[in-house]
C-alpha positions as CSV (number, residue, x, y, z in Angstrom):
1,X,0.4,-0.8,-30.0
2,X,1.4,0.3,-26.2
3,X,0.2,3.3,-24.4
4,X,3.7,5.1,-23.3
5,X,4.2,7.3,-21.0
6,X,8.1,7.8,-20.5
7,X,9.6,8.6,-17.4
8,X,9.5,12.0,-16.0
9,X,12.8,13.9,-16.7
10,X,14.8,15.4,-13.2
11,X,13.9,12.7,-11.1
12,X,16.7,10.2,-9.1
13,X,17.6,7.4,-11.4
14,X,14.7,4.5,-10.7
15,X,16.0,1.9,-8.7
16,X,12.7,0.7,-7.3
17,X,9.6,0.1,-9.5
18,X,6.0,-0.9,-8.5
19,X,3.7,-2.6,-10.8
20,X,0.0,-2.7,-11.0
21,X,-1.6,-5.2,-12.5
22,X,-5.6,-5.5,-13.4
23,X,-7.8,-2.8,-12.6
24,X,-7.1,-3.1,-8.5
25,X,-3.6,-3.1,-9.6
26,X,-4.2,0.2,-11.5
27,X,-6.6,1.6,-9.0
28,X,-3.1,1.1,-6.1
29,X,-0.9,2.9,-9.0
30,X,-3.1,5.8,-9.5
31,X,-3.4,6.1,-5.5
32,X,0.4,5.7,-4.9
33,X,1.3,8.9,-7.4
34,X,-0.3,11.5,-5.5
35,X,1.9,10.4,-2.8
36,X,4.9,11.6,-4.7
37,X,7.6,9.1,-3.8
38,X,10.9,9.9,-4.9
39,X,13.5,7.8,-6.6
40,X,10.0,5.0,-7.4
41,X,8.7,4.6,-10.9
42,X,5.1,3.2,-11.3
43,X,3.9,1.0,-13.9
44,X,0.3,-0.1,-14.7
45,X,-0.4,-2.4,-17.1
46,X,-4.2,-3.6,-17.8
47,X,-5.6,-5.2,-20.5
48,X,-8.4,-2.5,-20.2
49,X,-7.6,0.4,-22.0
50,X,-9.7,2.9,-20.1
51,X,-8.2,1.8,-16.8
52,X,-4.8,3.0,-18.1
53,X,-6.1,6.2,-19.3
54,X,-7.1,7.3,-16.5
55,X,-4.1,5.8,-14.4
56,X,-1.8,7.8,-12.8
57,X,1.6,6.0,-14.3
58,X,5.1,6.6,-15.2
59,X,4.7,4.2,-17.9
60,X,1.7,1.9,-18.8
61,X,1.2,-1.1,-20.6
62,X,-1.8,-2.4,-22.4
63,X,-1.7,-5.9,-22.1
64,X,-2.9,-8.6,-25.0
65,X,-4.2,-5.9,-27.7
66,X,-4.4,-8.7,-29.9
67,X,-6.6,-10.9,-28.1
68,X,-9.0,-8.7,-25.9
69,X,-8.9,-5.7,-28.1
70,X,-8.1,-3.3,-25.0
71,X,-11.8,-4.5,-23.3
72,X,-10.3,-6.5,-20.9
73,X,-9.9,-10.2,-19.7
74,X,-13.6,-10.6,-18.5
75,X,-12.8,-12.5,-15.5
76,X,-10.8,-15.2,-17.6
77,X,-7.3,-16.1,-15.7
78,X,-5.9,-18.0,-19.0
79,X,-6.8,-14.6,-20.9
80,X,-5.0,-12.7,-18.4
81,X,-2.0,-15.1,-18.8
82,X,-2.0,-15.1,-23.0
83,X,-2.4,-11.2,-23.0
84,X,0.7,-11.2,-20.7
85,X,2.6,-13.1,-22.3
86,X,1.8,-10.9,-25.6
87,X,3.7,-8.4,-24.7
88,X,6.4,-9.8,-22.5
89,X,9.1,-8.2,-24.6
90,X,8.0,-4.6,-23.3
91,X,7.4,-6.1,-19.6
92,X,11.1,-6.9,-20.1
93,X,11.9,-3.8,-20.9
94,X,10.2,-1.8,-18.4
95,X,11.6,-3.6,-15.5
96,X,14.5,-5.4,-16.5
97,X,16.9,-2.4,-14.4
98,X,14.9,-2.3,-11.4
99,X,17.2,-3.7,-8.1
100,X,13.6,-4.0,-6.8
101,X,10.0,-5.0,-7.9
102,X,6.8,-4.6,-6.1
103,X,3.7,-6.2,-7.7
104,X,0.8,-5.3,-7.3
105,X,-2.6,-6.8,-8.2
106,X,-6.7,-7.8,-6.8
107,X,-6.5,-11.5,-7.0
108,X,-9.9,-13.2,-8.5
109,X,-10.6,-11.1,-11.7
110,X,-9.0,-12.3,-15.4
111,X,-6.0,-9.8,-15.7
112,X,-5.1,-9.3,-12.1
113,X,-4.8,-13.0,-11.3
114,X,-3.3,-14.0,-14.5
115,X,-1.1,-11.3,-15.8
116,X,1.1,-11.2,-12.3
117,X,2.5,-14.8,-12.7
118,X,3.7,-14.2,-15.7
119,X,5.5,-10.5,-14.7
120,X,6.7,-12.7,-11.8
121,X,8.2,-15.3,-13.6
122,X,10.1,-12.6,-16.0
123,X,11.5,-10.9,-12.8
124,X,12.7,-14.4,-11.6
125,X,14.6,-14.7,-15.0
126,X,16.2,-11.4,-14.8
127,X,17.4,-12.1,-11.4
128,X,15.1,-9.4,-9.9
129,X,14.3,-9.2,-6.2
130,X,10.3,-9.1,-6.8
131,X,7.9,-8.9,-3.8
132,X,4.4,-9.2,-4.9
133,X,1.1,-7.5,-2.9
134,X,-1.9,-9.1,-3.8
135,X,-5.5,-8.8,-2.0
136,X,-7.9,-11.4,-1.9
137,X,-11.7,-11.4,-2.8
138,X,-14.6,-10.7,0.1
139,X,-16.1,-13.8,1.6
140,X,-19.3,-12.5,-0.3
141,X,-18.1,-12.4,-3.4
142,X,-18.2,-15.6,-5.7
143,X,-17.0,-19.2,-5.3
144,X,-15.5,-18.2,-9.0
145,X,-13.5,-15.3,-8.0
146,X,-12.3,-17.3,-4.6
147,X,-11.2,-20.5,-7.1
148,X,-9.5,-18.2,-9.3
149,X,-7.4,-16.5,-6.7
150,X,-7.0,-19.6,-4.9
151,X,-5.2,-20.8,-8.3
152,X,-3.3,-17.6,-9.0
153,X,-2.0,-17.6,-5.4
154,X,-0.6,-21.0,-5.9
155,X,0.9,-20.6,-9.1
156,X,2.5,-16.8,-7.8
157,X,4.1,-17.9,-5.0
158,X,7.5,-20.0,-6.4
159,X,8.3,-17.2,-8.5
160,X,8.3,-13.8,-5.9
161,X,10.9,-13.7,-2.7
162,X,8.2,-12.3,-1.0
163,X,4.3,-13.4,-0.8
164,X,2.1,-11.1,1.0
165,X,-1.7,-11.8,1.1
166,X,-4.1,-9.3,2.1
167,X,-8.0,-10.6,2.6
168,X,-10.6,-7.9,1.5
169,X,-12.4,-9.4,4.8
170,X,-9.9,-7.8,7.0
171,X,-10.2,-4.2,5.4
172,X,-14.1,-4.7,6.9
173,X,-12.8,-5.3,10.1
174,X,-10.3,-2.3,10.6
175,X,-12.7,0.3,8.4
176,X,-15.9,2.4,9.9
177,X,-19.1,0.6,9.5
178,X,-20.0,3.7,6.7
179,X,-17.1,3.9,5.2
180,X,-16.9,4.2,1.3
181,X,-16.1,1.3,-0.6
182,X,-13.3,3.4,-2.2
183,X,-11.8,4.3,1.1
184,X,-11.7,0.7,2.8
185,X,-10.0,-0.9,-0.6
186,X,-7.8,1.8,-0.2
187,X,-6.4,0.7,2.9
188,X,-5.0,-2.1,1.0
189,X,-2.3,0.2,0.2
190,X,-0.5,0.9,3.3
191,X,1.1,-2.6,3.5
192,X,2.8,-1.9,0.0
193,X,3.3,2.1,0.5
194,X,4.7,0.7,3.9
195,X,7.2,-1.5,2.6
196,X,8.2,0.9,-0.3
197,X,8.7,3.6,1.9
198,X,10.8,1.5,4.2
199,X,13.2,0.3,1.5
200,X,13.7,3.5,-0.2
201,X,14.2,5.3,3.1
202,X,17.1,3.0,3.7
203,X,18.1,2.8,-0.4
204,X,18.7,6.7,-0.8
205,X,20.0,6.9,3.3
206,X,21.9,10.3,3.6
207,X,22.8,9.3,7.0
208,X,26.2,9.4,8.8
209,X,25.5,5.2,8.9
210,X,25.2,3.6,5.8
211,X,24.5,0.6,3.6
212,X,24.7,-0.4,0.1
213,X,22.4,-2.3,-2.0
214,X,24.6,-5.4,-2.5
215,X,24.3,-6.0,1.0
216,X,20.9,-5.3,1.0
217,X,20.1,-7.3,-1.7
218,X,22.5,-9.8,0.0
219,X,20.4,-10.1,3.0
220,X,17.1,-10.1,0.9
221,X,18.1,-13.2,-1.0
222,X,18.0,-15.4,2.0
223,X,15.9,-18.4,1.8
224,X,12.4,-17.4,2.4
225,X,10.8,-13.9,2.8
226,X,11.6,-10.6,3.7
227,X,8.9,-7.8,5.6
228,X,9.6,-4.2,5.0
229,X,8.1,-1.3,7.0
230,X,8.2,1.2,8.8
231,X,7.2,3.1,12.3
232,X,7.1,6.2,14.7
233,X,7.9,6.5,18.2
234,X,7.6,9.6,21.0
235,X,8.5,10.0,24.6
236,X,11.7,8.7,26.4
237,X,11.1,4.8,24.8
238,X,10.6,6.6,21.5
239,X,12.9,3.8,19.6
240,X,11.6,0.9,20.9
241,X,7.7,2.2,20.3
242,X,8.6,2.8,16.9
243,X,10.1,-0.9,16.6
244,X,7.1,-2.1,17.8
245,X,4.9,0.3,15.2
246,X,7.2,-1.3,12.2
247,X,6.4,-4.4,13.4
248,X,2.6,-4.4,13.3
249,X,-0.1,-4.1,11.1
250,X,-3.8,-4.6,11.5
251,X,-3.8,-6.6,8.2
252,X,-1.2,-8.6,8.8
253,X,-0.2,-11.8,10.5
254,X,2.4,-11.2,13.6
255,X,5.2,-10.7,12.0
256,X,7.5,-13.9,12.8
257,X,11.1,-12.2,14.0
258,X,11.7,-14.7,15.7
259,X,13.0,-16.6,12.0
260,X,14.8,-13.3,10.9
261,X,18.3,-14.3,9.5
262,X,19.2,-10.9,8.7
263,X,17.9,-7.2,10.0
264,X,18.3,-4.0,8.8
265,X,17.5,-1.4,11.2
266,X,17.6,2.9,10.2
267,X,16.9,5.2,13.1
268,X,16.1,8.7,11.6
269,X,15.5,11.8,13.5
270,X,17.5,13.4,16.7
271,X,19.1,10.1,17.1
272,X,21.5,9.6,20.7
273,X,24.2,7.1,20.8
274,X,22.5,5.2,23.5
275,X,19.5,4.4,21.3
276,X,21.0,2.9,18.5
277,X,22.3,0.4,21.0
278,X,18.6,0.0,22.8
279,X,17.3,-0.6,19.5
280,X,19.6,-3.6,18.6
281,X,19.2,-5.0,22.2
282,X,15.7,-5.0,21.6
283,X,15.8,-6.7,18.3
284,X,18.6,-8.9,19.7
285,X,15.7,-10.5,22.5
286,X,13.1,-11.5,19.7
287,X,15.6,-12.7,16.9
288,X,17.4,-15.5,16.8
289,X,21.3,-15.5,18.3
290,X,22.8,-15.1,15.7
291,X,21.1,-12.7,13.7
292,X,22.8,-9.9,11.6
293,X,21.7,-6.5,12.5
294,X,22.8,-4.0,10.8
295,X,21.8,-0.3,12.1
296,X,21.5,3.2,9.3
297,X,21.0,6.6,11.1
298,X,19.8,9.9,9.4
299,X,19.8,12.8,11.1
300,X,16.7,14.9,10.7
301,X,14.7,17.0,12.7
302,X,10.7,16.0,13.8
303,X,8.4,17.9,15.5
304,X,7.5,16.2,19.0
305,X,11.0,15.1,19.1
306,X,9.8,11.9,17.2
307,X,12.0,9.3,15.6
308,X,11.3,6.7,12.3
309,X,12.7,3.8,12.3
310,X,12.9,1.5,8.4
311,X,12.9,-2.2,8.8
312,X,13.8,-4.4,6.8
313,X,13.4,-8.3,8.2
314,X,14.8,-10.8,6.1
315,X,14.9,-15.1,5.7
316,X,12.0,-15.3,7.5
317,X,10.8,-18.8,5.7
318,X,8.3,-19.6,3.2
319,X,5.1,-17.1,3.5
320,X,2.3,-19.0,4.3
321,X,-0.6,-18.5,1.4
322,X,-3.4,-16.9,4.1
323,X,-6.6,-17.4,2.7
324,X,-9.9,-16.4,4.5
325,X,-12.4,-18.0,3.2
326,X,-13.4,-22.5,2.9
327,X,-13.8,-22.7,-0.9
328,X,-16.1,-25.6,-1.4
329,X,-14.7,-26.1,-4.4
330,X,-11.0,-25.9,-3.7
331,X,-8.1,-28.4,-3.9
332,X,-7.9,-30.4,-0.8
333,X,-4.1,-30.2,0.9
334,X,-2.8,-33.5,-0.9
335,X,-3.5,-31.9,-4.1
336,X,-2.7,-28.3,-3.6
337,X,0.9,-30.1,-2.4
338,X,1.4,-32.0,-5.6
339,X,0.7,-29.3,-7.5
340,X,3.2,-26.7,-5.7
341,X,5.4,-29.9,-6.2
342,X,4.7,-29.5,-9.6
343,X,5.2,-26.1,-9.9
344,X,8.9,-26.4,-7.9
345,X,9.8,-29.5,-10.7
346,X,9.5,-26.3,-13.5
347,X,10.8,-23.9,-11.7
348,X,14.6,-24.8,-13.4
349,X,12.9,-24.2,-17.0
350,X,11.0,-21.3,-16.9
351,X,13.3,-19.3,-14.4
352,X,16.3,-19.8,-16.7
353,X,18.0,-16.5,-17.8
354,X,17.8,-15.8,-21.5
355,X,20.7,-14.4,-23.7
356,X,18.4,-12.7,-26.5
357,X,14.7,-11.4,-26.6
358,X,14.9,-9.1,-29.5
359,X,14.4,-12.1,-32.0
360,X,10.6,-12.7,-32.9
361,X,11.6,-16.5,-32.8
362,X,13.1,-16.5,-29.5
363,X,11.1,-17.9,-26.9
364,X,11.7,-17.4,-22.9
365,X,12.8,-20.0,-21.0
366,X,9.1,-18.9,-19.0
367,X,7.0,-19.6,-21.8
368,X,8.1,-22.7,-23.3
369,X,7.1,-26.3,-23.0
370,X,3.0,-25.8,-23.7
371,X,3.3,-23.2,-20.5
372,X,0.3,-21.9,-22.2
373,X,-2.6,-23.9,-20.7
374,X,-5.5,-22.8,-22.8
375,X,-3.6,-24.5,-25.7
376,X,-3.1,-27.6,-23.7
377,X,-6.9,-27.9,-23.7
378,X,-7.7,-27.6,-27.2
């Protein structure tokens, strides 16, 4: 049986959905919905049963009721993986009309680190534009946890457009000495709520300069990944300080214009003439020559005269996998090659789009060929 909660009736039609995955997953979920964000449905799924109760979801999903009872993966990636693959008929269901999928998910645990590659690799077979969120464990914690997410990483990153790895280190760095533990993991969040509010802003545009998906999802299927975000500017270089605000985040990498194949730009506020065109001649200098930029305006009023600006960075080349922490026992590079080699070689056969999941017999393209690799080891 699956814990349902349907969709709230009056809202826009969903175009965007966010996922949480595991209990850090859930955790992001419940966070994002007292933020209200219009026209974005939220999904948790959790093989803990608890967890979901208490989430605050459109629609939730108890992962693997067969094989963890709703107690949860204890920490075991395989389990995470089987209990996905359980119920990837109502996965399907759930996000198979989404234009875009955020996944989110704590990398180290059982259902967090198992359960994602498998919603990841459903997306790629429905042809969804996925970008998946994950944070990575403390230095503290175990060599166990740091293995595990080491693995899941790996195994996550053929099957999502976009990669973005957040190490629970950094949250120490940017957070108060005192801070609650509750409040630094939280911060986690602003990279995804970032992103989301970034692409919806541009999505549902009212502006008198528009775009349409297709384009955007054009743009967004360039070879390698895409960065989505958002930033405020003041005073008489309002638009280029709110460039440069998009552009940066403490938990991030610098983000690498400089390989952009494709930019989408939306000014919104009081916006002049003469600063849409210092905004793309700003761009213009870091990107390459002959990048598309494509500028949205919305007219809106802010107080302080402020402007937003949405960006939307695309083709920037594979995402590097950014972990913090030497793992003693980790592959060394040969092998952790070979085995995205490996990975690439199946891509073919489990991203394959399927004609028919309704019949029990029917199995995915993404589960077959002893995928499963706790029955490879019995």
């Amino acid at each position: 049986m699956n814990i349902h909660k349907p969709v709230k009736e009056g809202t826009l039609q969903k175009k965007i959905k966010v996922m949480g995955i595991g209990g850090s997953g859930c955790n992001t979920i419940s966070r994002l919905s007292t933020l209200n964000l219009e026209g974005i449905e939220l999904i948790a799924a959790n093989t803990d049963s608890f967890s979901l109760s208490t989430c605050g979801a459109d629609k939730t999903i108890l992962l693997g009721q067969n094989t963890t009872f709703g107690h949860g993966a204890g920490g075991d990636l395989q389990l995470g993986k089987i209990a996905a693959e359980e119920n990837y008929k109502i996965i399907i269901e759930y996000i198979q009309e989404a234009d875009l999928l955020f996944l989110t998910a704590g990398l180290g645990g059982g259902t967090g680190s198992g359960a994602i590659e498998i919603v990841a690799r459903i997306a790629a077979s429905l042809d969804i534009l996925t970008i998946s969120n994950v944070t990575l464990p403390f230095s503290f914690e175990s060599e166990k946890r740091k293995n595990t997410a080491y693995e899941a990483t790996i195994k996550l990153q053929p099957f999502t457009n976009t990669l973005i790895t957040i190490p629970n280190d950094r949250l120490m760095e940017i957070s108060a000495p005192n801070a609650p533990i509750k409040t630094t993991l939280g911060l986690s969040d602003d990279v995804l709520i970032k992103g989301i509010q970034g692409l919806s802003e541009i999505l549902y545009n009212q502006g008198l300069m528009n775009i349409d998906f297709s384009h955007i999802s054009k743009l967004m299927n360039l070879n390698g990944g895409t960065f989505i975000s958002i930033g405020f500017g003041t005073g008489e270089q309002r638009v280029v300080s709110a460039i440069q605000d998009a552009l940066s985040h403490p938990l991030l990498e610098p983000t690498p214009i400089h390989q952009a194949q494709g930019i989408i730009v939306k000014l919104t506020g009081d916006v002049k003439i003469d600063e849409i065109d210092s905004a793309a001649i700003f761009l213009k200098e870091k990107a390459p020559a002959d990048v598309e930029i494509l500028p949205v305006v919305e007219h809106k009023e802010f107080a302080n005269n402020q402007i937003m600006v949405s960006l939307i960075l695309t083709g920037m080349g594979a995402t590097p996998i950014n972990y913090p922490d030497k793992i003693s026992n980790a592959p060394t590079k040969t092998q952790v090659s070979s085995k995205i080699h490996e990975i690439h070689k199946e891509i073919d056969v489990y991203s394959k789009p399927f004609d028919n999941f309704e019949d029990e017999l029917e199995i995915p393209a993404f589960l077959r060929r002893g995928y499963n690799l706790a029955n490879q080891h019995k």
